[in-house]
N, C-alpha and C positions, 0 to 999 in steps of 0.2 A: 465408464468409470465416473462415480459422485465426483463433487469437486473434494471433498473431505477426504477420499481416494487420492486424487492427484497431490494435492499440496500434501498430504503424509509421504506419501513415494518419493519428492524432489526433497523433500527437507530428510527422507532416509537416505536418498540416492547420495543426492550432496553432501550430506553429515552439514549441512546448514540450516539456519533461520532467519538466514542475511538475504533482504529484501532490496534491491539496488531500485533508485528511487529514479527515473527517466526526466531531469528537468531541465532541456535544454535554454537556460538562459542567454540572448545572443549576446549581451555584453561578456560574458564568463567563457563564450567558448576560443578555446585554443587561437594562439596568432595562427598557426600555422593550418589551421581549417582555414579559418578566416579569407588567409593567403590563396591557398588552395582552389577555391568555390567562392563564384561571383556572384549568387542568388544566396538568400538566407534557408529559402528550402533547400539547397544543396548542402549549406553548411549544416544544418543540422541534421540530415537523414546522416549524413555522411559520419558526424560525430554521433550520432545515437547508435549505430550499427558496429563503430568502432567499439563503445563502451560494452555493446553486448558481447562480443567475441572474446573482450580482454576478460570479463567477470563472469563469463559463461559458470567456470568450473568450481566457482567460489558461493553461488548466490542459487535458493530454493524458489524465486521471484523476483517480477522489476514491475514496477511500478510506474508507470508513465502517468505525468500529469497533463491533463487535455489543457490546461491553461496556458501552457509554453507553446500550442501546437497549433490552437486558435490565434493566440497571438502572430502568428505569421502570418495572418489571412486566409483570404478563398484557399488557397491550397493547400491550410494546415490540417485539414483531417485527412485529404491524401496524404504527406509527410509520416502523419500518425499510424496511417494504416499500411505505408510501406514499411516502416520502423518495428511496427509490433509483430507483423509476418513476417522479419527476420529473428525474431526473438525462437528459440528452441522449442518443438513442441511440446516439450519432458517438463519446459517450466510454465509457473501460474504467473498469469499476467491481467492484473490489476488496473483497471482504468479509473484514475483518479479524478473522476468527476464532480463530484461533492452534488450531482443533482437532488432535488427534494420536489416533487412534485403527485400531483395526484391524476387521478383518472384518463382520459386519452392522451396527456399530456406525458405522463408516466410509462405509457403503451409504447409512445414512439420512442421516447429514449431506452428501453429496453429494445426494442427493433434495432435502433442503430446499432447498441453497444453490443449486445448479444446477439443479435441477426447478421448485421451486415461487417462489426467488425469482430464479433465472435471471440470476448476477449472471455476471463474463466470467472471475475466480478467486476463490483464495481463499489465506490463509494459514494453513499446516500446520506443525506441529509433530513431527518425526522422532523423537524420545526415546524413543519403544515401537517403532522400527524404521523399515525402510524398508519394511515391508508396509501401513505406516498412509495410501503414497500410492497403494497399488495400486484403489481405487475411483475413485479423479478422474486415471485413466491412460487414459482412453481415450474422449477426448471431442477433438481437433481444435481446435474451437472455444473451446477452454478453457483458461486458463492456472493452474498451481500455484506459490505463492511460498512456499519452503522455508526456514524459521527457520534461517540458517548463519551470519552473526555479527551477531549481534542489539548494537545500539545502548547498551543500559545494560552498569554495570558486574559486573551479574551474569553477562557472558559468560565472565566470569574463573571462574569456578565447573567450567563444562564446558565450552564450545564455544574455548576459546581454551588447555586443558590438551592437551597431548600424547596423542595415541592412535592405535594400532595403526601406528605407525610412522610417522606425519606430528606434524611440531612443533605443530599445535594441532588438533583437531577436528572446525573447521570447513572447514579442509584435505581431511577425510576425506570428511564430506557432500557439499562440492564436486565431489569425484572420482567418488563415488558416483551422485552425480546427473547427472554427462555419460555417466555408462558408461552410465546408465538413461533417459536417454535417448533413446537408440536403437529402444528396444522400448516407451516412451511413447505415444500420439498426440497427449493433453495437454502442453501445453509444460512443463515443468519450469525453472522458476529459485529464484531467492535471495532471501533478507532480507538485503542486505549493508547495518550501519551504517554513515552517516557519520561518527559519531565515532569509526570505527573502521580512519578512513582509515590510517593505518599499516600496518595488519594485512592491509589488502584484497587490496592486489594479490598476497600470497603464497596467495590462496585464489579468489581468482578466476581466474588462469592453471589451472588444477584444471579451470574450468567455462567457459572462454572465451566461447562462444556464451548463455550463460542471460541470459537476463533479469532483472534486476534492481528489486527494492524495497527502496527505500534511504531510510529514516527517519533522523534526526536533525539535518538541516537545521536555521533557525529558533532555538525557543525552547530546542532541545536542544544549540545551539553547536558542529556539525557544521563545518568546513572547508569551503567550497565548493571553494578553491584546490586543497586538498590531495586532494578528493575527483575533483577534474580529473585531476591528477597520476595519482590510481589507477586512475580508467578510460581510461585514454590511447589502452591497446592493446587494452582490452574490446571486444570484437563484440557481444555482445548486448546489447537496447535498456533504458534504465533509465529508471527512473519514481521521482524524488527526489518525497520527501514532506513536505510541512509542514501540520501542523493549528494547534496552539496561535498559533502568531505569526502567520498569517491571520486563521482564523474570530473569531478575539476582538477583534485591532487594531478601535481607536476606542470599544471595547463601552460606555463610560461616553457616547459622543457621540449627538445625538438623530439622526444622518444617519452611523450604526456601519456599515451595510451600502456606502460610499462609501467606507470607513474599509478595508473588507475588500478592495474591489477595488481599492483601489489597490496595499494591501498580494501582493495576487495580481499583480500587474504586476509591481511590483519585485521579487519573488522568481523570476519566470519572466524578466524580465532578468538576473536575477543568473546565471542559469545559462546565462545562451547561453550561455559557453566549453565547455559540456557538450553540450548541444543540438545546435551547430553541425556535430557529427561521426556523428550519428542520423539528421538531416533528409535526407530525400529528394527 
């Protein structure tokens, strides 16, 4: 099965586009983990596995970010890769790494990520080129989500400044990345912000077809409406992401993981108007 295969099947299986975002912060997790588990790798395998089970049936992907996983130490890409083998094999699982890199250096993080932890993509970072996506080019099965206008306001920096003759940047990546393609095997898509509905659709039409990871939903104050409006005429499938205003809803409540699936429901109702045009 391509990955364009998979992520179609879970967002028709689920009648979702709700991407639940994996970011175990240890200040934000539950008293009651806390309580529970005396090592912070316990607390957190323990709360990430909880969050999958309650949003299993709401969410077409999870998104785990290697930042929260590293920060635990030596043992955080164990935690990581106990946490993402409990994840369902029906759903796409996204490793939020933001690496950018090129040649043997690019070899091994594709090793890790795709060999040893065998997740379905990952998130790349273009800024030392487009040679840094040429190792995770050529896998079928495999999807790349391309940093092209990233959600904070530091997209104002570069990805949203004018270059090489397109009004912002991320204009260029877009373009860049349908030309490329062609001569992929891996899928190639986008980080398109929510909160950056305005901007989208001038940079999406660029990439029509790509797929999409699209953060800022949630506790980041993304548009849903507006985010509608931008994919109207988008062909390729998108995967809206919410971590904070999920995984943590109810964390003070002794029944928090109840707390979480519900919050997964209403966010995955919120977006049927989005959904409804993906479903097959």
């Amino acid at each position: 099965m391509t990955f364009l295969e998979k992520l179609q099947t879970s967002i028709s299986k689920t009648g979702s586009t709700l991407c639940v975002g994996l970011d175990p912060n240890l200040d934000l997790l539950p008293n009651r983990v806390k309580d529970q588990f005396e090592t912070t790798e316990e607390q957190v395998t323990y709360f990430c596995k909880l969050v999958i089970d309650y949003t299993a049936h709401y969410c077409a992907a999870y998104k785990p970010n290697l930042a929260f996983f590293e920060a635990l130490g030596p043992n955080g890409l164990a935690v990581f890769k106990e946490v993402i083998e409990h994840i369902p094999k029906d759903k796409v699982i996204i490793a939020d790494a933001k690496r950018g890199d090129i040649s043997s250096t690019a070899e091994h993080y594709k090793k890790a990520f795709w060999g040893k932890f065998n997740v379905d993509a990952i998130t790349l970072n273009p800024l030392m080129g487009f040679e840094t996506l040429n190792a995770f080019s050529k896998d079928e099965m495999k999807g790349v989500y391309v940093l092209t206008l990233t959600s904070n306001t530091g997209a104002n920096d570069f990805l949203k400044q004018p270059f090489s003759g397109f009004d912002m940047m991320s204009q260029f990546i877009a373009k860049e990345l349908n030309k490329r393609s062609d001569l992929s095997r891996s899928h190639l898509g986008m980080v398109i912000g929510a909160t950056q509905a305005d901007e989208a659709e001038s940079v999406l039409k660029h990439h029509p077809e790509g797929a999409l990871l699209i953060p800022g939903v949630g506790a980041q104050g993304g548009s849903i409406n507006e985010l509608s409006r931008a994919l109207k005429e988008h062909q390729g499938l998108p995967l809206i992401n919410s971590s904070r205003g999920i995984i943590y809803a109810g964390k003070d409540e002794s029944d928090w993981p109840e707390h979480v699936a519900d919050a997964a429901k209403t966010m995955k109702q919120k977006l049927s108007q989005i959904t409804a045009q993906y479903v097959q």
